[in-house]
Structures are given as C-alpha cells and as structure tokens.
TORKOL-4160 file (C-alpha; in steps of 0.2 Angstrom, whole numbers, padded with zeros to 4 digits, m for minus):
90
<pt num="1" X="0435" Y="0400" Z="0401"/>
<pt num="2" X="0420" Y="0396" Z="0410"/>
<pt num="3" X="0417" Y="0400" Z="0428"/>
<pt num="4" X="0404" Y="0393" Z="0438"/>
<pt num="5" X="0394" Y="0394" Z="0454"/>
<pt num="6" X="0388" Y="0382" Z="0465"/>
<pt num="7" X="0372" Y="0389" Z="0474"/>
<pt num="8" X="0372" Y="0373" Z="0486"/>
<pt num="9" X="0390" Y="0381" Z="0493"/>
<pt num="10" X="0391" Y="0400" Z="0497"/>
<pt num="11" X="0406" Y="0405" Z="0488"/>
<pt num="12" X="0412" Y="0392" Z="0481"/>
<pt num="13" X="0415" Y="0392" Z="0462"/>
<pt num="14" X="0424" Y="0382" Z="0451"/>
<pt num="15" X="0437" Y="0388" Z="0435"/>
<pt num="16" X="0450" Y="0378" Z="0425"/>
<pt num="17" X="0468" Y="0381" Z="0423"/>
<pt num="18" X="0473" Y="0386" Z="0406"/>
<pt num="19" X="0486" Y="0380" Z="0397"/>
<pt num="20" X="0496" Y="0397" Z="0400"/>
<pt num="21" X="0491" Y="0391" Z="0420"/>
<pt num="22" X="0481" Y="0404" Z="0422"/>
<pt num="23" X="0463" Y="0402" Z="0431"/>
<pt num="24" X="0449" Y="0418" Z="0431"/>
<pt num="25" X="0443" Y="0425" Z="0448"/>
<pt num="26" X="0424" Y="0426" Z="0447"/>
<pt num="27" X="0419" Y="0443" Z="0441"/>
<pt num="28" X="0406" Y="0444" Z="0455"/>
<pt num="29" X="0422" Y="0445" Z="0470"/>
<pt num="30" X="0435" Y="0454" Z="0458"/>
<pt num="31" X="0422" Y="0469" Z="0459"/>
<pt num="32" X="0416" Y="0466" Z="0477"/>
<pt num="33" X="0434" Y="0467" Z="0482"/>
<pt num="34" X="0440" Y="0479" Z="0469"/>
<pt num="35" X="0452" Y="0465" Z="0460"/>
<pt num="36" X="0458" Y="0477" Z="0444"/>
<pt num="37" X="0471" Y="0471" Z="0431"/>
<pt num="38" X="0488" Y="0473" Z="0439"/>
<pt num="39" X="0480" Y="0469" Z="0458"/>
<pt num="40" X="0494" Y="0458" Z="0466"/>
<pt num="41" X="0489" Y="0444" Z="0475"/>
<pt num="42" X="0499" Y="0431" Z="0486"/>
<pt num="43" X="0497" Y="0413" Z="0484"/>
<pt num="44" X="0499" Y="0401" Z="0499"/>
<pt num="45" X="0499" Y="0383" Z="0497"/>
<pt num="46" X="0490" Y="0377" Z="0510"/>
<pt num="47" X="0488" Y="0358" Z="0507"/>
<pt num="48" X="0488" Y="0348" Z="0492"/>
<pt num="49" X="0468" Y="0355" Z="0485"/>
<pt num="50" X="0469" Y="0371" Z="0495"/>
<pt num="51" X="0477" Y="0388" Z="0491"/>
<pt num="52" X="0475" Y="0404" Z="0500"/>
<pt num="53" X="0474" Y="0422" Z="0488"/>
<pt num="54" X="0477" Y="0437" Z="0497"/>
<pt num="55" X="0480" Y="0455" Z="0494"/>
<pt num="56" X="0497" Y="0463" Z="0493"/>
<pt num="57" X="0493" Y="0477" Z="0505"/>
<pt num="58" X="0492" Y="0494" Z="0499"/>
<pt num="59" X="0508" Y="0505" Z="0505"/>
<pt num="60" X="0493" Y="0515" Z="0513"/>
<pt num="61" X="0488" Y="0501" Z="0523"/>
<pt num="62" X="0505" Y="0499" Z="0530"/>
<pt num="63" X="0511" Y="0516" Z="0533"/>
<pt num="64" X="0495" Y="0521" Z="0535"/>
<pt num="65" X="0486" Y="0534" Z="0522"/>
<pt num="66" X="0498" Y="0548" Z="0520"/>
<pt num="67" X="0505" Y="0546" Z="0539"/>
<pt num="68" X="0524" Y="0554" Z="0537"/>
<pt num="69" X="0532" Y="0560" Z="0523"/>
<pt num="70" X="0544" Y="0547" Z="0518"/>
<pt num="71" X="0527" Y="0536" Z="0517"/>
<pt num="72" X="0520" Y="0551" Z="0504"/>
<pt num="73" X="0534" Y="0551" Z="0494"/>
<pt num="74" X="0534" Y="0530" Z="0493"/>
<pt num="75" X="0517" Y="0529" Z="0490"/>
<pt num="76" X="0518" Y="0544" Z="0474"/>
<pt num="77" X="0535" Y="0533" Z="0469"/>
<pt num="78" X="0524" Y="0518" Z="0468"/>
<pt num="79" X="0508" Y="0527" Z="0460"/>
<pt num="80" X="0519" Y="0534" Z="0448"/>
<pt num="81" X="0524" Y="0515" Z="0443"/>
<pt num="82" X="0506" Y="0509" Z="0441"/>
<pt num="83" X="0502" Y="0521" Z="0430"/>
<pt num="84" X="0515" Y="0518" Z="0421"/>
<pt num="85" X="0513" Y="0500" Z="0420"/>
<pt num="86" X="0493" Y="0501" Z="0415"/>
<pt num="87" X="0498" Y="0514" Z="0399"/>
<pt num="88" X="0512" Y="0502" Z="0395"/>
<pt num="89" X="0499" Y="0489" Z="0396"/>
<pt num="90" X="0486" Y="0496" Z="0383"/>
C-alpha cells in the first residue's frame, strides 16, 4: 500500500482501501501518537468524505492512573487481556 504526503497540506495524506477494507495510518502519526498493533480506535462518520479516528481511552485515563483499587484491579484484568491477545497474535 502506498501512503503518501502532501507537503502543500500539513497533515494531510492520502491511502487506499484494500480489498479486505483496510487503509494504513501513516507511520509518521502511528509513532507520534503511539498507535501499536492492537490500539483501538473509534470511527465517526462525519459527512459523506469525512471520518473522525479517535483513541479508545485508556482505563487509566478514565479512572485515572491507579486512583482506587477496583480501578487497579480493572486495569491489571485488562492488561492481563492485552498481553494475551499480542502472544496470541504472534
């Protein structure tokens, strides 16, 4: 797939859509933002040539890093699943 930038527009790039419908993000902002295999995004349609990607926040972020226990225990539950997921996935 090839990705390419477009210096006249800051941060614009353009991707195709494979035939599985999958497009790449731009190495340049999947290591800026710290995209790794198994981020989860959300996807807003917007209008009919806009979409909207956004990060599915981080159980820290909500309950805040560590803040009570119950939030400890869910974010080890849910660490515990990711690094299952990533051996599962190699």
């Amino acid at each position: 797939m090839v990705v390419r930038r477009f210096p006249m527009f800051e941060a614009k790039y353009k991707t195709k859509v494979s035939s599985k419908g999958q497009i790449v993000i731009p190495r340049e902002i999947r290591e800026k933002h710290r995209y790794r295999r198994g981020s989860e995004l959300i996807i807003t349609v917007l209008d009919e040539n806009k979409i909207l990607l956004e990060r599915v926040p981080k159980l820290s972020e909500i309950f805040g890093f560590m803040g009570d226990a119950e939030a400890a225990k869910t974010l080890s539950t849910e660490r515990k699943r990711e690094v299952s997921a990533e051996k599962e996935g190699t």
